[in-house]
C-alpha positions as CSV (number, residue, x, y, z in Angstrom):
1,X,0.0,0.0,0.0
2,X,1.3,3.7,-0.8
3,X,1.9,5.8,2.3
4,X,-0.1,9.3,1.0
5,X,0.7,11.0,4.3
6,X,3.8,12.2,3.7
7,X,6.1,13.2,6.5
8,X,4.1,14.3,10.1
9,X,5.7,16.3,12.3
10,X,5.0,14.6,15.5
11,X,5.1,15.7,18.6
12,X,5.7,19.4,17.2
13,X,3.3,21.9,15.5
14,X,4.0,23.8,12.5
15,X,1.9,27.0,13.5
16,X,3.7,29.0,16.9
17,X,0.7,29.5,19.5
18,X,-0.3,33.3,20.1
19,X,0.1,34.6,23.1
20,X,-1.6,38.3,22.1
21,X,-4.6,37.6,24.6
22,X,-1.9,38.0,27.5
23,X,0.4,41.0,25.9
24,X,-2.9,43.3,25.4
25,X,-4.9,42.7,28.5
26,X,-1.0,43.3,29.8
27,X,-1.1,46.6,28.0
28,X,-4.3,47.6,29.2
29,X,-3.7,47.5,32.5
30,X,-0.6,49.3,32.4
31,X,-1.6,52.3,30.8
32,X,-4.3,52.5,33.8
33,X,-0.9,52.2,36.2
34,X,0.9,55.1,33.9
35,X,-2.1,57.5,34.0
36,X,-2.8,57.5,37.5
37,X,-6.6,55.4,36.6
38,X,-7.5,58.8,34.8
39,X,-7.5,56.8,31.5
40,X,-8.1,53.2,31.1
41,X,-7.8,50.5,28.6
42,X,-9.9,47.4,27.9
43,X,-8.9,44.4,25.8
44,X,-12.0,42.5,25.5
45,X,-13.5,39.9,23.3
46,X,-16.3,41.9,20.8
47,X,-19.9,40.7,21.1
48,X,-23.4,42.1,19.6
49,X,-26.6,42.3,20.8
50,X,-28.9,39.4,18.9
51,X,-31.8,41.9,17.5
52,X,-33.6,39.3,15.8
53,X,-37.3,39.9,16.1
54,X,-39.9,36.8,16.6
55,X,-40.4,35.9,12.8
56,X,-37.3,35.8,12.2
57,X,-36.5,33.7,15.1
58,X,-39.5,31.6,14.2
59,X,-37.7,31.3,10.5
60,X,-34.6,30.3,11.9
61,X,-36.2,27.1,14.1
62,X,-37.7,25.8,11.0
63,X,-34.5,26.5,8.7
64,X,-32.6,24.8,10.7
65,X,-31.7,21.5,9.0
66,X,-31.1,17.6,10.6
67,X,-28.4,17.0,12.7
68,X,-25.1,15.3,12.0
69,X,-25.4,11.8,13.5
70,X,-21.5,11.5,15.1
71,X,-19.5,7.9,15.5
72,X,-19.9,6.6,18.5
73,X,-15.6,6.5,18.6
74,X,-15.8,10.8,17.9
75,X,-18.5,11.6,20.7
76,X,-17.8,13.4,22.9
77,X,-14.5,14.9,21.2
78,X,-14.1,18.5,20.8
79,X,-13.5,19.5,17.0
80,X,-10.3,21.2,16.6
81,X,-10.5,23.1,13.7
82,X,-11.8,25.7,15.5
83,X,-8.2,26.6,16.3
84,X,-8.2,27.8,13.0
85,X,-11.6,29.9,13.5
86,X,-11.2,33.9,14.4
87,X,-12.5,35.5,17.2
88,X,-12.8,39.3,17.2
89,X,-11.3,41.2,20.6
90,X,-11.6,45.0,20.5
91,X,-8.8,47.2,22.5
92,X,-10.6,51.0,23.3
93,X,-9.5,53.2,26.0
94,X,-11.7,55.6,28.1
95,X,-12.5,57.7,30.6
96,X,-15.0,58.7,33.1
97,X,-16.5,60.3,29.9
98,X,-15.3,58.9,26.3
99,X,-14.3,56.0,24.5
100,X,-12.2,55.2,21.7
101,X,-11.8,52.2,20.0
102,X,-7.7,51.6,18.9
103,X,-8.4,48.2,17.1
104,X,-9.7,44.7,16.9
105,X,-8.0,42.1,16.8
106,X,-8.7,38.8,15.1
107,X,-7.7,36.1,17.2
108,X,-7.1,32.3,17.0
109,X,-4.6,29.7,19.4
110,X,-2.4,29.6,16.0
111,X,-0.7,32.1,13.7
112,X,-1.5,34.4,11.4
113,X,-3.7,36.7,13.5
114,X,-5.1,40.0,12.1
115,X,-5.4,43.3,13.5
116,X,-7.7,46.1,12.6
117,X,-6.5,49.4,13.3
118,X,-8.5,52.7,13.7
119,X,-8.7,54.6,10.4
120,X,-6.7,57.6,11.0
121,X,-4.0,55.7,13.1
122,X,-3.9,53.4,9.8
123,X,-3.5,56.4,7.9
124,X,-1.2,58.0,10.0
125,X,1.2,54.6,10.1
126,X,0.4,53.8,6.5
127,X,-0.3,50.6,7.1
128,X,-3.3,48.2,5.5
129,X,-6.9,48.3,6.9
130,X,-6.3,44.8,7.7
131,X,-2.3,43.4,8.9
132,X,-1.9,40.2,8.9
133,X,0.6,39.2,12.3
134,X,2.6,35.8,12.3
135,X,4.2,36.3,15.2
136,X,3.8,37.8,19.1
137,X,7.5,40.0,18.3
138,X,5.4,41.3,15.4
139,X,2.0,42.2,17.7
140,X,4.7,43.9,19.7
141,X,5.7,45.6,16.9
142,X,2.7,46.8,14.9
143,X,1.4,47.5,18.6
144,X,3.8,50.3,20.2
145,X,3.5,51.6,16.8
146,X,-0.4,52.1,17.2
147,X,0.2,53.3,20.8
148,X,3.0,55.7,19.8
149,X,1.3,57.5,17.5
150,X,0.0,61.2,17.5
151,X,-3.6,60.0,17.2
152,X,-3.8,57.8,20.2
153,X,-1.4,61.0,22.1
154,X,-3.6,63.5,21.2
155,X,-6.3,61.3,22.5
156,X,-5.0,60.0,26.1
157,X,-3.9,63.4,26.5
158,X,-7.1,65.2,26.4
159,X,-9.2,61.7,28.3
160,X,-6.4,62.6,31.1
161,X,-7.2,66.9,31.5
């Protein structure tokens, strides 16, 4: 029989884990330390409100189609491509009166990630509406950019006076 698997990496994986969860909620809680808690940062994963109405809800029950009948060997087994599914986190400071949103981040357990970055920080980096990040040095990276720049300054400036 022909061996179609090729060469498996056992016991290693190709993709480096992300640790980006840690180094932002990290960040946010330092800038809290730096400003005396006048300005404040969350890191936070990004959820909406379900506004479906009753029809549609109604719509949805009778959409929804049969369920996948599972080997009795796979129940009960958690299904690991979701590793490779994103999640979105947002990063906004504020005060005791505003709010700004800095990015959101699109997270998985594996690299690439992807970070979206406000639009005049973007600008003002010239960097794409979307980065792709392979690595947590390069989160570091693209990140004290974002946090250097005139935009977010300007901003933590006037949320501190």
């Amino acid at each position: 029989m022909t061996d179609l698997w090729g060469e498996i990496p056992l016991g290693k994986t190709q993709n480096e884990e992300s640790k980006a969860i840690e180094i932002l909620r990290e960040q946010a809680r330092l800038l809290e330390k730096k400003t005396n808690g006048k300005v404040k940062a969350t890191f936070s994963r990004l959820n909406y409100k379900d506004k479906a109405n009753g029809l549609q809800l109604a719509l949805q029950t009778l959409m929804v189609g049969s369920e996948e009948v599972i080997d009795s060997e796979l129940e009960g087994k958690k299904d690991i491509n979701e590793i490779y599914d994103f999640t979105k986190y947002k990063f906004e400071l504020f005060n005791a009166t505003y709010r700004f949103r800095v990015f959101i981040l699109y997270f998985r357990p594996v690299f690439p990630i992807e970070i979206a970055v406000d639009e005049g920080i973007k600008d003002e980096l010239k960097i794409a509406s979307k980065e792709t990040i392979n690595s947590d040095d390069e989160l570091k990276e693209i990140v004290s950019q974002i946090f250097s720049s005139d935009k977010i300054k300007t901003i933590i400036g006037k949320m501190y006076s």
